[in-house]
C-alpha positions as CSV (number, residue, x, y, z in Angstrom):
1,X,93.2,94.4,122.7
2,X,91.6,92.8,125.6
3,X,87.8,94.0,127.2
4,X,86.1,92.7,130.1
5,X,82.4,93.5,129.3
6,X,79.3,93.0,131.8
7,X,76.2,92.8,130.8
8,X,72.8,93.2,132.7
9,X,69.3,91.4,133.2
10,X,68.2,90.9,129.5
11,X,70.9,91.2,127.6
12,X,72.9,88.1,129.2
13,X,70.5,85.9,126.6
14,X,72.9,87.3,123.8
15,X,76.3,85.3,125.3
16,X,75.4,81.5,125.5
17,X,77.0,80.3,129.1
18,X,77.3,83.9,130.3
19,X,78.2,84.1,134.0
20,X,77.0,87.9,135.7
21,X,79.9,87.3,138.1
22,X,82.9,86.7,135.6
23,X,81.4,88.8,132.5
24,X,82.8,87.9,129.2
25,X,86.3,88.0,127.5
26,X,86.4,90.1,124.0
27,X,89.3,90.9,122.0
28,X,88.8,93.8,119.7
29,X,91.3,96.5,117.1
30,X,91.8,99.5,119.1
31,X,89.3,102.4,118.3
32,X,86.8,99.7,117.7
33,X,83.1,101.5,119.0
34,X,81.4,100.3,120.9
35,X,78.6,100.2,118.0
36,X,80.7,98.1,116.3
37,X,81.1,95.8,119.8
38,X,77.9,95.6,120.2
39,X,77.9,94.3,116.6
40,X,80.6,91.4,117.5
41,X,78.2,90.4,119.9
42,X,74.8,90.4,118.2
43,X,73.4,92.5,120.6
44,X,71.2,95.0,118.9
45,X,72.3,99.2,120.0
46,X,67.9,99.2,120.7
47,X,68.0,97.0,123.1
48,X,70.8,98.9,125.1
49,X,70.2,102.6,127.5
50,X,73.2,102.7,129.1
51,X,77.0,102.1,128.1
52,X,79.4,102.2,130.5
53,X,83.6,102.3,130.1
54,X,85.4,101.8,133.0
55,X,82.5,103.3,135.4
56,X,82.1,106.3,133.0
57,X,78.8,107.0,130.7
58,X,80.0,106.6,127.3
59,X,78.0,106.9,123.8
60,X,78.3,104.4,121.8
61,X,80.8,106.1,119.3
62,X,83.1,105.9,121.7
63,X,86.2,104.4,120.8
64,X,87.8,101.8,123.0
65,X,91.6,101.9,124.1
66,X,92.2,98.6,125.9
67,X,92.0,97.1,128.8
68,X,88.7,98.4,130.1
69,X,85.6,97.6,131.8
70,X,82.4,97.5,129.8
71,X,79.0,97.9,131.0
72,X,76.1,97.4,128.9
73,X,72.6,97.8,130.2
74,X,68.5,97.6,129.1
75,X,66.0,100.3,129.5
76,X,64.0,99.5,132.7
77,X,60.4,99.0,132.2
78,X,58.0,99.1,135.1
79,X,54.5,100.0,135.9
């Protein structure tokens, strides 16, 4: 099954060649987590605060269907 996922500021260093404007391609089992997504794409669950599916906060138990829009996103840090 097909996912587009996005990913913001820091974590973009995990995809070599990642474009912020095209996202990246994934193809995954259905009911794969997103735990075990963010597995597939070395990108460890610490460095993420917010998961979104398809616009909607999501945990990241949540099991994927297909076809959807992923948004994964650091903590912001300011002072």
């Amino acid at each position: 099954m097909a996912l587009k996922v996005f990913l913001s500021s820091t974590l973009r260093q995990y995809i070599p060649g990642y474009d912020p404007s095209e996202g990246t391609r994934f193809s995954v089992n259905r009911k794969t987590t997103v735990s075990e997504l963010c597995k597939l794409m070395n990108i460890p669950e610490a460095k993420i605060k917010i998961v979104m599916v398809n616009g909607k906060s999501e945990s990241f138990d949540y099991e994927l269907q297909g076809d959807e829009r992923i948004g994964l996103f650091p903590p912001v840090g300011g002072g």
